[in-house]
C-alpha atoms as an extended CHARMM CRD file, in Angstrom:
* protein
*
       181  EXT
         1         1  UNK       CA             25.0130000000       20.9250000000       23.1030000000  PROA      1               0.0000000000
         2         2  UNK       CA             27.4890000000       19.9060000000       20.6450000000  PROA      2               0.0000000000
         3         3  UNK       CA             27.3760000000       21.9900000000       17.3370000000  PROA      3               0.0000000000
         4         4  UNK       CA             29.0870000000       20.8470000000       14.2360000000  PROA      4               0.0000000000
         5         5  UNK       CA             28.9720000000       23.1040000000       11.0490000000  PROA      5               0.0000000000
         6         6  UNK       CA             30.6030000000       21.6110000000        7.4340000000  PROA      6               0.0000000000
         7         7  UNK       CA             30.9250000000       24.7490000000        4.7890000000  PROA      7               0.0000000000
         8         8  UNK       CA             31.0930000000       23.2140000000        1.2810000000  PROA      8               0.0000000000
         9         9  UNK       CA             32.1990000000       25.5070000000       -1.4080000000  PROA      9               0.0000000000
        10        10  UNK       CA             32.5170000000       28.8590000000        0.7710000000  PROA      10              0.0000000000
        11        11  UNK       CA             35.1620000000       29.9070000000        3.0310000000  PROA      11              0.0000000000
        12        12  UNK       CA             33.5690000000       29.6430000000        6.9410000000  PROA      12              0.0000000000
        13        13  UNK       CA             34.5010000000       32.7690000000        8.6970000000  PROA      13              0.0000000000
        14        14  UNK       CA             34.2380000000       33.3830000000       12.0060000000  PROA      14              0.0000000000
        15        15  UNK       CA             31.5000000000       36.2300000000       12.0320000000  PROA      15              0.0000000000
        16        16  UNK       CA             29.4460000000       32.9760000000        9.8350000000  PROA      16              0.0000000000
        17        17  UNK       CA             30.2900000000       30.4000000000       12.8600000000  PROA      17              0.0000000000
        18        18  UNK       CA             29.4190000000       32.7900000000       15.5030000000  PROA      18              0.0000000000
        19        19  UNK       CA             25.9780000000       33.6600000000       13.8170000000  PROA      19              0.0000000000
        20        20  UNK       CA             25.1560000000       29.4310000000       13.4920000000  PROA      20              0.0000000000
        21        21  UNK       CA             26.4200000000       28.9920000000       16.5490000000  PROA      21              0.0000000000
        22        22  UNK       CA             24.1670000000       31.4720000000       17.9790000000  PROA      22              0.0000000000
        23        23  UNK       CA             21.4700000000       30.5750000000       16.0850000000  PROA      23              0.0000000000
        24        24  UNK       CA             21.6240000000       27.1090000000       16.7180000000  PROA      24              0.0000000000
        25        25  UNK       CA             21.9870000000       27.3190000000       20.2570000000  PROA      25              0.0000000000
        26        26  UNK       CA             18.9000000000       28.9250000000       20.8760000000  PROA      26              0.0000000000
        27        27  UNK       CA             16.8400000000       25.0450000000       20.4670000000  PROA      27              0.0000000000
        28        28  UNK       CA             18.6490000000       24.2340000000       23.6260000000  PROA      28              0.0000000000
        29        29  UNK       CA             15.5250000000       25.8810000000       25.4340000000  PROA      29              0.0000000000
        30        30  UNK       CA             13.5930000000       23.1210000000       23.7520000000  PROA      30              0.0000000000
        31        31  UNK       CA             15.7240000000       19.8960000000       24.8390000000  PROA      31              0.0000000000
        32        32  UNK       CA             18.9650000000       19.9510000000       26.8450000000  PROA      32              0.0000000000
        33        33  UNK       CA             21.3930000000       16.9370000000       27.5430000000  PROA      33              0.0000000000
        34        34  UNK       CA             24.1010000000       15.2050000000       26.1860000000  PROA      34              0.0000000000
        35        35  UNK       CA             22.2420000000       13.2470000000       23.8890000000  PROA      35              0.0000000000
        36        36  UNK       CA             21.6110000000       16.4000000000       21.6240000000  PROA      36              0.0000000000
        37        37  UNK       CA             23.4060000000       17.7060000000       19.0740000000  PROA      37              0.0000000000
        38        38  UNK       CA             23.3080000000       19.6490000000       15.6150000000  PROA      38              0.0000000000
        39        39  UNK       CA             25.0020000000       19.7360000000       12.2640000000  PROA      39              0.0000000000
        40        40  UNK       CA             24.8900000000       22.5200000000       10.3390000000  PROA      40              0.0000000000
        41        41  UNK       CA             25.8780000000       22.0540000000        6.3150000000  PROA      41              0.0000000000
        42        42  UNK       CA             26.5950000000       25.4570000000        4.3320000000  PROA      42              0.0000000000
        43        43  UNK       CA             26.7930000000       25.3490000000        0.9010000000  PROA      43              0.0000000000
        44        44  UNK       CA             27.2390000000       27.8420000000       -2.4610000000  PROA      44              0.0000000000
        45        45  UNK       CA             25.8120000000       26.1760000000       -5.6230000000  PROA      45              0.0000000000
        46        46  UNK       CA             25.9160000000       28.9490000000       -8.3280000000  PROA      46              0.0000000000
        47        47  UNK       CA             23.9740000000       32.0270000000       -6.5360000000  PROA      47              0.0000000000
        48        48  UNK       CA             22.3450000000       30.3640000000       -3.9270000000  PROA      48              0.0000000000
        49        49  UNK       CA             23.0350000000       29.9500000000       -0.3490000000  PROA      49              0.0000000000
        50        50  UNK       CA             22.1690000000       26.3840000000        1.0500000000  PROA      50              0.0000000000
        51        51  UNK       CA             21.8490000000       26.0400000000        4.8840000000  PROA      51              0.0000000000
        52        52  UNK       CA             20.8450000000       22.5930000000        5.8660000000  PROA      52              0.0000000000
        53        53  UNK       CA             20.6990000000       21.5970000000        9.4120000000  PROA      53              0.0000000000
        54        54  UNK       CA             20.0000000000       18.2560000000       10.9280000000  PROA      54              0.0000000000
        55        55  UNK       CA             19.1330000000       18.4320000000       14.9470000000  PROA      55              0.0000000000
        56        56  UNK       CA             19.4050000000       15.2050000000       16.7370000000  PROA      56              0.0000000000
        57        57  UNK       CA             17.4850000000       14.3140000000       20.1930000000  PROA      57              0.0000000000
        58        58  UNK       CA             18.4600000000       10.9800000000       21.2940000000  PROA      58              0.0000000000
        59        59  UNK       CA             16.9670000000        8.7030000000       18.7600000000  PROA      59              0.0000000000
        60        60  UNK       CA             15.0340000000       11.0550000000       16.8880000000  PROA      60              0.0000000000
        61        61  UNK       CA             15.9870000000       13.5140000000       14.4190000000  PROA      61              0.0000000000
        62        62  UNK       CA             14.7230000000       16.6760000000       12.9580000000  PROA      62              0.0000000000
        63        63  UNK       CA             16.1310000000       18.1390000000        9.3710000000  PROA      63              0.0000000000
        64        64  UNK       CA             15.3350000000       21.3790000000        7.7200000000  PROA      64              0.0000000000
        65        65  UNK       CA             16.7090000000       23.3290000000        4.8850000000  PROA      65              0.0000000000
        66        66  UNK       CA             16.1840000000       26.4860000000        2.9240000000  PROA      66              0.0000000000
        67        67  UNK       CA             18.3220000000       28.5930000000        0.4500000000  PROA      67              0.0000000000
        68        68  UNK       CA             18.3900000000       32.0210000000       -0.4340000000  PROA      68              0.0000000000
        69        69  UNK       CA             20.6850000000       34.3150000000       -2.5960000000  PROA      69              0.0000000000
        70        70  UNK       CA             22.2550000000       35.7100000000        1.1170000000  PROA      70              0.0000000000
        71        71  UNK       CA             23.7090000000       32.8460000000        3.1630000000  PROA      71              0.0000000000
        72        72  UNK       CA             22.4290000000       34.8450000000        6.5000000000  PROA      72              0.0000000000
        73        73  UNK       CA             18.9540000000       34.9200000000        4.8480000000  PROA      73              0.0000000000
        74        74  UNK       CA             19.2270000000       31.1790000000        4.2060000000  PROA      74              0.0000000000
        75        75  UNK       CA             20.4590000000       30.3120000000        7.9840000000  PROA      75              0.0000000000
        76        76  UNK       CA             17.7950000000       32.4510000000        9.3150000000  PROA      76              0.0000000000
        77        77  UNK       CA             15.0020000000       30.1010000000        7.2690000000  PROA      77              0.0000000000
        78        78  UNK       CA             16.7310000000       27.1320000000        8.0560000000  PROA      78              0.0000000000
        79        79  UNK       CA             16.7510000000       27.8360000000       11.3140000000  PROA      79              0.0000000000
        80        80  UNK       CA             12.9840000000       29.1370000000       11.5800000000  PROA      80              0.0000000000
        81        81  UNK       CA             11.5730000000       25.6810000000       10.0070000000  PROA      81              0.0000000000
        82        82  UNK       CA             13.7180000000       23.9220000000       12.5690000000  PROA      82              0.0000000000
        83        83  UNK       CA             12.0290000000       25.6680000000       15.8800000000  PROA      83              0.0000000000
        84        84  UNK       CA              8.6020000000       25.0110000000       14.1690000000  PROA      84              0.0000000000
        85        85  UNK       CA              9.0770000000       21.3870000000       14.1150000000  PROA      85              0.0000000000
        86        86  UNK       CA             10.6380000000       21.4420000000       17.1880000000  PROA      86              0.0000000000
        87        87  UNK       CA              7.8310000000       23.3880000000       19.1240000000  PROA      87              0.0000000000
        88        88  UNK       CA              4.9140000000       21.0770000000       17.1650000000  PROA      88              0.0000000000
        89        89  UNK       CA              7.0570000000       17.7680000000       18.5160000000  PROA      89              0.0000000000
        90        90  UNK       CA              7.2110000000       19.5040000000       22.0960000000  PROA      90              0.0000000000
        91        91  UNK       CA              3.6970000000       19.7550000000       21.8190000000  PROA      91              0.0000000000
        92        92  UNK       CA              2.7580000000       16.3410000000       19.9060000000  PROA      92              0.0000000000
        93        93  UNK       CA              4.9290000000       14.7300000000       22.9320000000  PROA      93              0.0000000000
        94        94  UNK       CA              3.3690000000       16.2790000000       25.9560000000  PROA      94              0.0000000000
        95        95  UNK       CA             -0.2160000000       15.4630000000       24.0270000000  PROA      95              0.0000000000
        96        96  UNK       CA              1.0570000000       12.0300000000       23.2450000000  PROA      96              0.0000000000
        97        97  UNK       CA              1.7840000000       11.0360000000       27.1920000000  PROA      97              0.0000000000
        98        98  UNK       CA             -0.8780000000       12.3060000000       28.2400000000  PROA      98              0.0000000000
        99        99  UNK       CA             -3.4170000000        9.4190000000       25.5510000000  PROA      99              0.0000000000
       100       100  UNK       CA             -0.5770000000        6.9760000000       25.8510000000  PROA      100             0.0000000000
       101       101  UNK       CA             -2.3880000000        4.8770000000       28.3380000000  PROA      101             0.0000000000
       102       102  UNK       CA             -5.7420000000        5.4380000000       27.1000000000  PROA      102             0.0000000000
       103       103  UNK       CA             -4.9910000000        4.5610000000       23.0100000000  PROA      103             0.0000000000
       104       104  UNK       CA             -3.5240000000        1.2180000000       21.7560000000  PROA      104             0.0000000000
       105       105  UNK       CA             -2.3180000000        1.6990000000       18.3260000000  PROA      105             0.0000000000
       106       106  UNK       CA             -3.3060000000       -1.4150000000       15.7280000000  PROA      106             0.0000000000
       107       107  UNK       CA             -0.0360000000       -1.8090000000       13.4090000000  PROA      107             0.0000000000
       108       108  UNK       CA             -2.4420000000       -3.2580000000       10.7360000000  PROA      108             0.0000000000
       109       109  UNK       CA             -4.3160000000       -0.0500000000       10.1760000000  PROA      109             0.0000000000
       110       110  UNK       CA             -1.2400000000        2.2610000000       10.0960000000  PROA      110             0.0000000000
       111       111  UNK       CA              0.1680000000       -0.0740000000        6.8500000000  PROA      111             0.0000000000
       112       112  UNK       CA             -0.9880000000       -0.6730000000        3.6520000000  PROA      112             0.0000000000
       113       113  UNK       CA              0.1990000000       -3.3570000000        1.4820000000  PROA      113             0.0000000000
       114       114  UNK       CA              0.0380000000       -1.5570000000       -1.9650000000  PROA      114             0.0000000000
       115       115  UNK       CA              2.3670000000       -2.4000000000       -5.4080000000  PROA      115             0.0000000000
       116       116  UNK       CA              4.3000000000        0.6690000000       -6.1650000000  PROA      116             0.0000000000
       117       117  UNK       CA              5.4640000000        1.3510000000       -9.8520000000  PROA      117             0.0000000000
       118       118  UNK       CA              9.1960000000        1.5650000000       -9.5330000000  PROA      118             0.0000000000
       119       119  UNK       CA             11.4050000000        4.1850000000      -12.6510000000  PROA      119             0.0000000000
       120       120  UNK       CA             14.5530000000        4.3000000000      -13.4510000000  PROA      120             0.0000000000
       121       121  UNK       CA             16.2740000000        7.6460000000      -12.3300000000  PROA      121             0.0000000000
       122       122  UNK       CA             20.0000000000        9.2520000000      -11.8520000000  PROA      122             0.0000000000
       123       123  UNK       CA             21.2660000000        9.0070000000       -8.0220000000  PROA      123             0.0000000000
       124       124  UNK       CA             20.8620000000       12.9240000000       -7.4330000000  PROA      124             0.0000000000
       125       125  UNK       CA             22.5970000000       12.6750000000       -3.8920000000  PROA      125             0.0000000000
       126       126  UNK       CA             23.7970000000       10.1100000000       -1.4160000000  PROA      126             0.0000000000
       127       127  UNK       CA             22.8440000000       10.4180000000        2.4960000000  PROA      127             0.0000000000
       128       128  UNK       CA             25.1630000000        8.9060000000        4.8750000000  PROA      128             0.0000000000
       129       129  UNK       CA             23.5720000000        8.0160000000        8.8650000000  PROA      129             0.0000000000
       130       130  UNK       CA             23.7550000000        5.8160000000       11.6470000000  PROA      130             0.0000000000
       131       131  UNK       CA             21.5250000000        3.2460000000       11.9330000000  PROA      131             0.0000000000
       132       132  UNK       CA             20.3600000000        3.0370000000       15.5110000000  PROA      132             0.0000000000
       133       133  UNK       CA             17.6560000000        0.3920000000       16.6520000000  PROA      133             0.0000000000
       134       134  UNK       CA             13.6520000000        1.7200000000       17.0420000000  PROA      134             0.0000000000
       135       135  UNK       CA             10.5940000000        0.7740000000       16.7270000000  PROA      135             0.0000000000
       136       136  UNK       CA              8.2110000000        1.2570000000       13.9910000000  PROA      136             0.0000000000
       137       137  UNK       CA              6.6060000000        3.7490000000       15.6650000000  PROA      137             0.0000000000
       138       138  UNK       CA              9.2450000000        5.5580000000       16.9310000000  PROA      138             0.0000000000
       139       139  UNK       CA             10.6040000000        5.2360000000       12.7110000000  PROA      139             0.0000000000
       140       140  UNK       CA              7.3200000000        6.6740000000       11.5430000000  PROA      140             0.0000000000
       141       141  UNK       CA              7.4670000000        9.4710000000       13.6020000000  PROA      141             0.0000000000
       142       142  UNK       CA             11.2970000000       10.2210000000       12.7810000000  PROA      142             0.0000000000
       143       143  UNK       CA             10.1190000000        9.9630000000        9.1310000000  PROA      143             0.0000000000
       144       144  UNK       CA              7.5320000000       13.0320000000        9.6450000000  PROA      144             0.0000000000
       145       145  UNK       CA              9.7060000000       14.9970000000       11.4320000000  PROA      145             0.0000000000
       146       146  UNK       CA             12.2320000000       14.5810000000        8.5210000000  PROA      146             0.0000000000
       147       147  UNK       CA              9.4750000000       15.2350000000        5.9180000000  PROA      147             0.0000000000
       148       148  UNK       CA             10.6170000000       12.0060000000        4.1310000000  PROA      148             0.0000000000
       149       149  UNK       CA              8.8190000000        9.9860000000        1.7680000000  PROA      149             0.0000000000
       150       150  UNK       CA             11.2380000000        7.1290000000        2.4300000000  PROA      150             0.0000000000
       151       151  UNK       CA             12.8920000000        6.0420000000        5.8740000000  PROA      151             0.0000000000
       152       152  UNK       CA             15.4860000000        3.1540000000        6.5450000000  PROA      152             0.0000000000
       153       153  UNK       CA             15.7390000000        1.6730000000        9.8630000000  PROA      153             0.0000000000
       154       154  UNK       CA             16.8150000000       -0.8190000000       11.9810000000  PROA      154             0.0000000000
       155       155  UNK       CA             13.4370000000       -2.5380000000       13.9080000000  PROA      155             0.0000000000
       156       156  UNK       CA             14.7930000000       -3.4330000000       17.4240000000  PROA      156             0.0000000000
       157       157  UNK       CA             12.4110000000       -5.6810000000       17.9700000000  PROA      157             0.0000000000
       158       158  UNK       CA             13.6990000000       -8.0360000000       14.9520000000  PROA      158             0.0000000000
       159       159  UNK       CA             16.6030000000       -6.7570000000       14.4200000000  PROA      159             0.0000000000
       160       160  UNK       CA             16.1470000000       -6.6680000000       11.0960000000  PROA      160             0.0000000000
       161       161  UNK       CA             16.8090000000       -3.6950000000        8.0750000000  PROA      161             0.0000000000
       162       162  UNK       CA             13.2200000000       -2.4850000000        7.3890000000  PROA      162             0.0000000000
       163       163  UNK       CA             12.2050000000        0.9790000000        5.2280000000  PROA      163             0.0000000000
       164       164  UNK       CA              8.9170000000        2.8290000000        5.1350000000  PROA      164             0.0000000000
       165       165  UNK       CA              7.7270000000        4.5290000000        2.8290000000  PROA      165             0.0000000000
       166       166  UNK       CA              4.6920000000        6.7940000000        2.1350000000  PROA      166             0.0000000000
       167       167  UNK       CA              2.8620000000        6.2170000000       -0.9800000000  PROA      167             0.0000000000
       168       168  UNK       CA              1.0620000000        8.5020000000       -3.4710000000  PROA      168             0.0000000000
       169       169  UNK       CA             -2.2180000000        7.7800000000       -1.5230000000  PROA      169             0.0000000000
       170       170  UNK       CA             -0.7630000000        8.6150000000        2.3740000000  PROA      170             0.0000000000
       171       171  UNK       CA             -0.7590000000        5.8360000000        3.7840000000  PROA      171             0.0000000000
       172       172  UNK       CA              2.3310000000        4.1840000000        5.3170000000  PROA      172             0.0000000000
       173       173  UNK       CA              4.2790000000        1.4410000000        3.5740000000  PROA      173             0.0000000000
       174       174  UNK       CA              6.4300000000       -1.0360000000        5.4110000000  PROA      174             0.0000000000
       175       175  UNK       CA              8.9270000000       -3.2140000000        3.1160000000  PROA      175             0.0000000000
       176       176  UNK       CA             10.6170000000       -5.9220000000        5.6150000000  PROA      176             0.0000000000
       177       177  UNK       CA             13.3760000000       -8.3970000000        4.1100000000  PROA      177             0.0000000000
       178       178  UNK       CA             12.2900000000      -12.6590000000        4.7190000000  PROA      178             0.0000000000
       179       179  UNK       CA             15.3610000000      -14.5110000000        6.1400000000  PROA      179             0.0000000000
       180       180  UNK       CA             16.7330000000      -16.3800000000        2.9770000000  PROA      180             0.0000000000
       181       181  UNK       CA             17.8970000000      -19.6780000000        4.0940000000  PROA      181             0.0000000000
């Protein structure tokens, strides 16, 4: 498993790369290949300790992150929210093959056509990622393993740029560009 780590505003020793490394490495019990890989993002704003780290399966991605005052603290909650998601998605997958054949999910009750109020805000931060062909489904399901309210994708069905988004009600919004001619 390939392990990147990215220290922003702190000096990365080796005794702090061993520990991630260590840490990290454990969630290879969960899923092994060469289609899995993590990276780790330590940070320092003021006095807290930021430990971000995004875990990527294949297509599908997992993100958590936690801060404390001690970076080691921080790493060690990171890293806790991380094997919870990936245990319940272990356990959501093995459920979900087994009613695969025996459910047919119905796209038009997932969505929910609803107007959403748009404000004008400041662009806090910017995320950067690849944008890899799925389907809806497997988008929705990358969305609640990120805990995102928002998700861009690519549909590979259409081949199209599509988001979802979750609205203040639940349900699942999907906004999908018309072919301007």
């Amino acid at each position: 498993m390939q392990i990147n780590i990215t220290a922003r505003h702190l000096r990365l020793t080796d005794a702090i790369d061993s520990y991630v490394r260590k840490k990290i490495s454990k969630f290879g019990k969960f899923y092994d290949g060469d289609d899995v890989y993590s990276h780790v993002i330590l940070s320092v704003e003021k006095n807290r300790q930021i430990t971000e780290i995004v875990f990527h399966i294949g297509k599908i991605s997992f993100r958590a992150k936690d801060q404390s005052e001690d970076l080691y603290a921080s790493i060690d909650l990171a890293s806790d929210k991380l094997e919870k998601q990936l245990k319940k998605h272990k356990e959501i997958s093995k459920d979900h093959r087994k009613e695969i054949s025996k459910e047919h999910v119905n796209l038009e009750e997932i969505f929910s056509y609803d107007v959403m109020d748009d404000s004008i805000t400041k662009i806090a931060e910017i995320k950067r990622f690849d944008l890899k062909p799925v389907s809806i489904e497997e988008a929705i399901g990358q969305m609640d393993n990120l805990g995102y309210r928002v998700y861009m994708f690519k549909d590979g069905q259409k081949d199209k740029i599509c988001v979802l988004y979750r609205n203040d009600s639940g349900s699942i919004v999907l906004l999908e560009p018309n072919e301007v001619m």
